[in-house]
N, C-alpha and C positions, 0 to 999 in steps of 0.2 A: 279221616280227612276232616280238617277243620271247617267251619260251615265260609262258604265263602261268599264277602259282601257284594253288595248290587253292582260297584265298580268291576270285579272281577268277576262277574256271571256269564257261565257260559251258554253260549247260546244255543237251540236244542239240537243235539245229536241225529244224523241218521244211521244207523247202523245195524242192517239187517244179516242177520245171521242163517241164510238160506242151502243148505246144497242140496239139490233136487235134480234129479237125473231127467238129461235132454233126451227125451224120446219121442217115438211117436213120428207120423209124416201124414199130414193131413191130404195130402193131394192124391199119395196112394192107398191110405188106408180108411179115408173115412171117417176119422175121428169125430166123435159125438160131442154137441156143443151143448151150454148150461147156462139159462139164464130164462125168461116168460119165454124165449123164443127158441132155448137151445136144452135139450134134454139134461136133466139133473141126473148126477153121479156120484160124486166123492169130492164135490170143490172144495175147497179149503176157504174158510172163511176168516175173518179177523179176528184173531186172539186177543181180546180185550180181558184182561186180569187174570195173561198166563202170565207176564212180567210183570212184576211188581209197579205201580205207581211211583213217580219220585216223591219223594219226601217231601223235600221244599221248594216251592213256587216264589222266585221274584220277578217283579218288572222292572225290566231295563228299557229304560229312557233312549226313545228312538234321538239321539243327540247328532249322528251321523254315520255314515256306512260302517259300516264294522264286518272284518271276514267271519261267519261263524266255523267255530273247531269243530269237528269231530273226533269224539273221546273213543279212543279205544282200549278200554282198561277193561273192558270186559271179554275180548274175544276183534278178533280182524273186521274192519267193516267192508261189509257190501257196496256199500256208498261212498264214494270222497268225494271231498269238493274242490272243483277247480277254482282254478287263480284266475285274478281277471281277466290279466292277457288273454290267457287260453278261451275263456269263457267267451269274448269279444268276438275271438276267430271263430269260436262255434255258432256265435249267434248272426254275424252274417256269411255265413255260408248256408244259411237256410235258404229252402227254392221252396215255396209254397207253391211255385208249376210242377215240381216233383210232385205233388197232391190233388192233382187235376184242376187247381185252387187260381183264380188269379188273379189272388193278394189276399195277405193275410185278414183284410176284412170279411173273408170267406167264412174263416173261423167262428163268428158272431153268431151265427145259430147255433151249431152245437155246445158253444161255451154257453149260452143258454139254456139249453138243455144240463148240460153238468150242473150250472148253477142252481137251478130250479130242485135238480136232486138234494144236492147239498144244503140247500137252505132247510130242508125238512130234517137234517140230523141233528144228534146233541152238540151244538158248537163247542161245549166245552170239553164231550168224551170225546179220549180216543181214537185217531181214526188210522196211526202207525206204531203201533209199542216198539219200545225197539230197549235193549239194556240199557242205555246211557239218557233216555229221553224220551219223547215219543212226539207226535205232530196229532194236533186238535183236528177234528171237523172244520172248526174256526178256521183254522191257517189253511187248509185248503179249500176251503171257501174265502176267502181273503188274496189267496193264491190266484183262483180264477178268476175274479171279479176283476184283480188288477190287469191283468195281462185281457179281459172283456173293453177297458176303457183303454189301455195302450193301444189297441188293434188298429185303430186310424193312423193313428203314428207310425207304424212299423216296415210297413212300405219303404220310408223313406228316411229312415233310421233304427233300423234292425238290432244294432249295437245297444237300443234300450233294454232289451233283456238281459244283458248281463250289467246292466249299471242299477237293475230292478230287484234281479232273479238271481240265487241262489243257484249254482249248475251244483247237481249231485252227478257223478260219473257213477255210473252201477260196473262194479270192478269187474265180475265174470262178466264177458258177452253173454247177452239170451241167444236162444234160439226164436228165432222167428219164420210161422209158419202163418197161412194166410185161410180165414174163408169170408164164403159169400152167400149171398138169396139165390139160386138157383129158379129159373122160371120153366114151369112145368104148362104141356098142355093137358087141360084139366075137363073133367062137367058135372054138375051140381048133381047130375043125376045119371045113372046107368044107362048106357047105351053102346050100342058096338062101335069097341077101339076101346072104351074106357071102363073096362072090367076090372080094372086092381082097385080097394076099396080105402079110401085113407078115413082114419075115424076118432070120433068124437070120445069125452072121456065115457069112461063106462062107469055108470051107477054102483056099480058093487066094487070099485077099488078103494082101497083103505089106504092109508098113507100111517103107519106106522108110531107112538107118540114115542118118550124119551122113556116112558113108563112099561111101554110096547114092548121098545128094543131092548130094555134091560130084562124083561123075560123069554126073549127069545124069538121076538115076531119076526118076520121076514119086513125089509124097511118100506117095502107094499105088497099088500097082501089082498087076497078076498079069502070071506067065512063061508065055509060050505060043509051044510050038515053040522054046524059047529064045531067043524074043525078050521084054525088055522092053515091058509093054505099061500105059497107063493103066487105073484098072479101069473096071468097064461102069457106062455113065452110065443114067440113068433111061429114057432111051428102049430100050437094051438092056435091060436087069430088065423092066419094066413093057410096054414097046411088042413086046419078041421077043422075050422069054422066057428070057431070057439064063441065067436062075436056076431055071427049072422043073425039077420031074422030078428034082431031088436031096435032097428032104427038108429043104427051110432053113426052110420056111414055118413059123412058131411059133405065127400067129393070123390069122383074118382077119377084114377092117372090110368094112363096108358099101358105101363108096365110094373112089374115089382120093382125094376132096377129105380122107376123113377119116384117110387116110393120109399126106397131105400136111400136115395140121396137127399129128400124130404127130410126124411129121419133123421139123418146121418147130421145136417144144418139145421134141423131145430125150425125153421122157416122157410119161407119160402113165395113166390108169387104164381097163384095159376091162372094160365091161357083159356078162358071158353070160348066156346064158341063161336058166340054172339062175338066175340070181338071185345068183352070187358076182362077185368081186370081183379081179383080176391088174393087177399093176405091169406095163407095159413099160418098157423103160429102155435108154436110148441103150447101145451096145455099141462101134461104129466107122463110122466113114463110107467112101465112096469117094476122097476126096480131090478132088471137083470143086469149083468157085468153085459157093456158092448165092444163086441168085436168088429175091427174091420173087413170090410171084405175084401178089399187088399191083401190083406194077411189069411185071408180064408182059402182064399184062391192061391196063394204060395203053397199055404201049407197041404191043400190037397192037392196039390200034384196039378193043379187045372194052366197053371201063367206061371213062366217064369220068372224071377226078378228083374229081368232086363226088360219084360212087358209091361209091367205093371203101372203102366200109362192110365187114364181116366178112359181115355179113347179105345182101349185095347180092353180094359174090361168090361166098358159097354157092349162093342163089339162082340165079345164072349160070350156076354149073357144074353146075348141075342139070338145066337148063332144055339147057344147050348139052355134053351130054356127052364128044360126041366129038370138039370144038374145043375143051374144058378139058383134056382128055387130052392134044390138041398143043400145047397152051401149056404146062402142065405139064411138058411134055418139056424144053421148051427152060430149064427151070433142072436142070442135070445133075446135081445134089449128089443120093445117096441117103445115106438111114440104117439100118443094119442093128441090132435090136434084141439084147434077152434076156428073159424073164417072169421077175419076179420076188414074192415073196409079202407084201413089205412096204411102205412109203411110197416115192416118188422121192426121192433121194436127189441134190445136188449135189456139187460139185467136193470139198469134204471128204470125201466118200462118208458123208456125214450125212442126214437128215431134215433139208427145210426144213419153216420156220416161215414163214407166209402173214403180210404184212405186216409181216415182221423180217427176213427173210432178205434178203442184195442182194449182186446179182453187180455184181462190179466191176474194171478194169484191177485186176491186181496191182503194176502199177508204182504206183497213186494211194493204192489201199487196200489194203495186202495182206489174205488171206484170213483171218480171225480180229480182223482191227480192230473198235474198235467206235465208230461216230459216233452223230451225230443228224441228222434229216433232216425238213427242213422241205416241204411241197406243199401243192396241192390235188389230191384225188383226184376225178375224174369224178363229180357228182351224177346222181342214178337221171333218167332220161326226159331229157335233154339239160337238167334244173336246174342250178341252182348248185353248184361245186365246194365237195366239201365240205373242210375243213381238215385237214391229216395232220402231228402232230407227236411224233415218237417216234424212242425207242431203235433201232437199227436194228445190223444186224452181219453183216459182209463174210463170207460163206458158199458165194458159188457163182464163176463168170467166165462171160463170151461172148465169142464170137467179134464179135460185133460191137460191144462193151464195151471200149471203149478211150478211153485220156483221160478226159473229162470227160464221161463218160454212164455212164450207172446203169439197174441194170432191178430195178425192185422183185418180189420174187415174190407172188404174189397167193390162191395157193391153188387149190382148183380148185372145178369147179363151173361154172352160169352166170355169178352173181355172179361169179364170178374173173375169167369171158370179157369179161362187161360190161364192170369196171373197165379188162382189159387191151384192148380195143378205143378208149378212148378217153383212155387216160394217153400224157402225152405231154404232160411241162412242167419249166418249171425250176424249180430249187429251190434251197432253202438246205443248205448240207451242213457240217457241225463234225465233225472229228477229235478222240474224247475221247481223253488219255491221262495216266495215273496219274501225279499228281504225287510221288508214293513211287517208280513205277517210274523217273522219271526223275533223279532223287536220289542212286539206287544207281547208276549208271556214265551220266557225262557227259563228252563228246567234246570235245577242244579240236583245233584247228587251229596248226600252226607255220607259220611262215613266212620 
């Protein structure tokens, strides 16, 4: 390809080359979250110089709107971008009351929060590789800042985002599933009723280096006797006491089940007594594979698939204490906490926002994008879903958050349980991005 001049530069491509299998169901299985607040697993982080850099950088003269192409000479894009029109009717059909929101000036703290992340990256690296181009730090910080000063406007002119914003349409639907902070009653210290013990890290785990795992470490470990050893699985901790009698303990719950749903979110809020009010928050894991207990309880014969409600296997493992305790085992993964005094906090180590926040692959979204996201969210009593159409902004990851799945956070509370027990749909999903940011440095390709 001949080099082509500033007049004809194209503007930067997105085009994500993703297929990742839709699995997983948070509301019955439990899935383990990743990030300060949500257990570490296998997330998939940003491939920065697994594709090539483009060759040549020109600046095209922000002179007036211009549609950007996406190139796909490399393979189908994930991403297109809509036409105005189209773009127009997506942008006011947004309900920011779909978001418990009311008005888009709501958005103004968490987009501070993004911001404040963002501003700490390399503006210049990388923060979407994609074959035909990729998207800076910059531009999504550019991205939110813009749409940070539209936010007073938008109430009463909605239509500014597509005469602003770049619509990416993400071509596969995600799956979207949902979680939340669950609030436990909790106390600082042992006493009857609060016998299950949640705990702090333990001195002797190791975290495995890149020099570790390339001779074979386990990716946490502890040394005993000088041997290399995986660390102790949940039946060690909880079943023999593997952690007793050394002071880790930070708080205790009521039951294992409510320990396990601790875990299971990575966060959480407990109830004492006095009537106050403590963060827990993810800290480290043991490094085992987690299983849900949703799938524990299918698999050994205990709930059918047709039970497998939240309510139905609390209820079970109440009823069945000390065969929940050995199911329970058999998913190995623990979570070691920390208390802390203020809100749960995700992978930016920010405060989410209940119905704006959303973990996602960092390869699809990185953390600080901002889309829109179209669903239905669960109607109260098994009614009709109700319609979910709002601003939304990449804040957290999971471990089980890869490809084309999304987990909205929900807040916490019942209501939050509610919702996250029975989301679990596909949706629409647009990648906004500033047509200003992408103005100021566009990628071309030689050939």
């Amino acid at each position: 390809m001949t080099r082509k001049g500033p007049c004809e530069a194209l503007l930067a491509s997105l085009a994500v080359l993703l297929l990742a299998a839709l699995g997983g169901c948070a509301a019955l299985d439990y899935l383990p979250r990743e990030s300060p607040g949500r257990p570490a697993s296998s997330v998939r982080r940003v491939r920065t110089g697994v594709a090539a850099p483009p060759r040549q950088q020109e600046q095209v003269e922000a002179s007036g709107p211009q549609r950007p192409e996406v190139m796909e000479e490399e393979g189908d894009s994930a991403f297109r971008p809509r036409g105005g029109l189209e773009a127009q009717a997506l942008a006011r059909s947004l309900q920011p009351g779909s978001q418990s929101l009311s008005g888009f000036a709501d958005l103004a703290e968490p987009l501070r929060h993004s911001l404040a992340y963002l501003a700490k990256k390399p503006q210049a690296a990388p923060a979407l590789v994609q074959p035909g181009g990729s998207l800076t730090w910059g531009q999504l910080s550019a991205t939110a800042q813009e749409l940070y000063d539209l936010l007073p406007e938008l109430d009463a002119n909605p239509g500014l985002l597509a005469e602003r914003f770049v619509w990416y349409e993400l071509a596969a639907s995600p799956l979207v599933t949902g979680y939340y902070s669950p609030e436990v009653e909790a106390s600082l210290t042992r006493q009857t009723g609060f016998e299950q013990p949640l705990y702090g890290l333990p001195p002797d785990l190791r975290k495995a280096g890149p020099e570790e795992l390339r001779l074979g470490h386990p990716k946490v470990y502890r040394a005993s006797g000088g041997a290399i050893q995986p660390y102790y699985d949940r039946q060690a901790i909880d079943g023999e006491g593997a952690l007793a009698g050394q002071g880790l303990e930070i708080a205790w719950v009521r039951s294992p089940m409510d320990a396990f749903v601790l875990q299971t979110e990575g966060a959480g809020t407990l109830l004492l007594p006095d009537g106050s009010r403590r963060t827990v928050q993810f800290k480290a894991s043991n490094g085992h594979e987690f299983q849900g207990l949703g799938q524990l309880l299918l698999a050994n014969g205990a709930l059918p698939r047709e039970r497998l409600s939240r309510a139905s296997i609390r209820s079970w493992c109440q009823e069945n204490p000390g065969r929940a305790r050995e199911i329970m085992a058999q998913n190995r993964s623990y979570v070691f906490f920390e208390l802390r005094a203020g809100p749960s906090v995700g992978a930016m180590e920010k405060p989410l926002t209940a119905l704006v926040s959303l973990a996602t692959d960092p390869s699809l979204l990185p953390l600080g994008a901002v889309s829109v996201l179209d669903l239905g969210l669960p109607g109260q009593n098994g009614g009709a879903s109700v319609g979910f159409h709002g601003l939304v902004l990449a804040q957290d990851t999971g471990s089980d958050i890869r490809g084309h799945r999304l987990d909205l956070y929900l807040g916490g509370g019942e209501h939050a349980e509610r919702l996250e027990g029975g989301l679990r749909a596909s949706a629409g999903l647009h990648l906004l991005v500033s047509k200003n940011a992408l103005r100021l440095k566009a990628y071309t390709r030689g050939q």
